[in-house]
C-alpha positions, 0 to 999 in steps of 0.5 A, a space after each residue: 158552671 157547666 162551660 160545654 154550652 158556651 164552648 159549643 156557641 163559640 163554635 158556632 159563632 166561628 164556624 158561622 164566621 168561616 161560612 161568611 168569609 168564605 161566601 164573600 171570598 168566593 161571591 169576589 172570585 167569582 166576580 172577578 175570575 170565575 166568568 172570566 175577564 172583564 167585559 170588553 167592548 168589540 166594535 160591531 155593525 150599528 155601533 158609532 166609533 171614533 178612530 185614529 188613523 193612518 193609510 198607506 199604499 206603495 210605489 215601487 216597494 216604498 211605502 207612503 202615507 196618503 191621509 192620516 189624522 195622527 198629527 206626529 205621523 203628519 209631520 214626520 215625513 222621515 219614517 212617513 214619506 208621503 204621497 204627492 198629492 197629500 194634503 195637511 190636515 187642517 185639524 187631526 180629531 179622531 174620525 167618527 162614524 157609524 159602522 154599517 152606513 157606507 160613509 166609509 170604503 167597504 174595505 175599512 168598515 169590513 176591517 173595523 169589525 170585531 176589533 176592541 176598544 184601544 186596539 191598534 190593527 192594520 187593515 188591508 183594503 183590496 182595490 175592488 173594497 177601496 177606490 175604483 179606478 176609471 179608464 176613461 179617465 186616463 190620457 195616454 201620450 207618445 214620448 217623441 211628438 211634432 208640432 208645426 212652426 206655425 200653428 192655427 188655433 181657435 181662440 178657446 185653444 190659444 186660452 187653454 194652451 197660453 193661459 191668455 184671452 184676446 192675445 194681439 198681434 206681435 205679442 209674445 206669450 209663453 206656451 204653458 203645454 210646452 214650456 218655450 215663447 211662441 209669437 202671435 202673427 195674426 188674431 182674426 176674432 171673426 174665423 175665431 182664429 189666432 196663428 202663432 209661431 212656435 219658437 223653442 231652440 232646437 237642442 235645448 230643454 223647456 219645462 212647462 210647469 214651472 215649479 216641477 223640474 222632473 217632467 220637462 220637453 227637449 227640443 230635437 231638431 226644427 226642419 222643414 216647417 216641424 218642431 220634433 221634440 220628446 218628453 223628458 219625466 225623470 221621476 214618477 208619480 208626479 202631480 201637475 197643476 190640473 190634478 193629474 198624476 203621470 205615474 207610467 211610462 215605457 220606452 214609447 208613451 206615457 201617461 196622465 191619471 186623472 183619477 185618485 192617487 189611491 185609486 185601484 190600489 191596494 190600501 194599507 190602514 193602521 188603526 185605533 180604536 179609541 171610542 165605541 158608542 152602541 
């Protein structure tokens, strides 16, 4: 029997073989190697994306978180000091949005852009990208003032000014702008006026709010008809009852901002993008 014919289909067959496996090894190389790593989503305008997040910005070299939804950064208030006017969250879900519909600052949407899927990245937001700061929102205060013994104020100023409406006469009510009692000589609703008697004792210190120890008023001197007295702010920024923010002082004057604690300041975001929907 003539075993050439057999020998040349075996060859065949394992030749045939070869050319198989090595088709399926390098259809596989290619997959995977050959146009390079696997497809990863990069976020870009259009797309919707959820994120997790926290944001900063600095007082005096010390960095403090103004919002986050990052419940473990919430509560650590050790290696995350906060702002003053801070909020807790009432929930801490990822932040969604739709990249390029201005919902968000400039700066953070510009940010955003180009970044991965699970990648974390600070972003930092130049004030003109961020909050815009508004001067007219902003009160300006000597440090050392004078007010008169006896004062007349109109009924819409006592109410302001003591927190009370249709004050009686003889009747002692706190001065919630400068901590002391004042007593009230005369109501006269038809001059729509109410004439008060400041009382402070001159050498000691008031606080108008009463849940803030470092902003308070210390009374000089009491002569000739005048209260003399000057603010004391051992600390700042800090945040009064109305919102407003005294964050500046010099040796003169200080101020009240009304305007947002972020306001006109250059923004640090830490963020991770965790969804990216085209």
């Amino acid at each position: 029997m003539d075993i050439k014919p057999l020998m040349k289909l075996s060859h065949y067959a394992i030749l045939m073989t070869i050319i198989i496996l090595s088709a399926g090894i390098g259809a596989y190389w290619w997959s995977t190697k050959g146009f390079g790593e696997e497809k990863v989503s990069i976020v870009k305008v259009g797309d919707t994306i959820s994120v997790k997040y926290y944001g900063y910005i600095y007082y005096g070299g010390e960095r403090r978180v103004f919002d986050t939804n990052i419940e473990e950064v919430a509560k650590d208030n050790s290696s995350y000091p906060k702002t003053v006017s801070y909020k807790w969250r009432g929930n801490f879900d990822p932040l969604t949005f739709k990249v390029g519909d201005h919902t968000m600052i400039d700066g953070f949407e510009k940010g955003v852009i180009g970044m991965k899927l699970n990648e974390t990245k600070t972003i930092v937001v130049p004030p003109d990208e961020g909050y815009a700061f508004d001067w007219s929102k902003v009160k300006n205060y000597t440090l050392r003032q004078r007010i008169p013994v006896v004062e007349n104020l109109t009924l819409e100023e006592f109410k302001k000014r003591f927190g009370k409406e249709n004050p009686s006469d003889n009747s002692v009510y706190k001065d919630k702008e400068h901590g002391w009692n004042s007593l009230v000589l005369e109501v006269n609703p038809t001059k729509n006026v109410v004439t008060i008697m400041n009382n402070p004792d001159a050498g000691k210190y008031y606080q108008p709010y009463e849940n803030i120890t470092d902003f308070k008023i210390y009374v000089e001197k009491i002569r000739d008809g005048v209260v003399t007295f000057r603010y004391v702010i051992e600390r700042m920024p800090i945040l009064l009852p109305d919102g407003g923010l005294v964050d500046w002082q010099n040796d003169t004057s200080f101020r009240i901002n009304y305007n947002k604690e972020v306001a006109g300041k250059t923004l640090y975001f830490v963020v991770t993008v965790i969804e990216i929907k085209d």
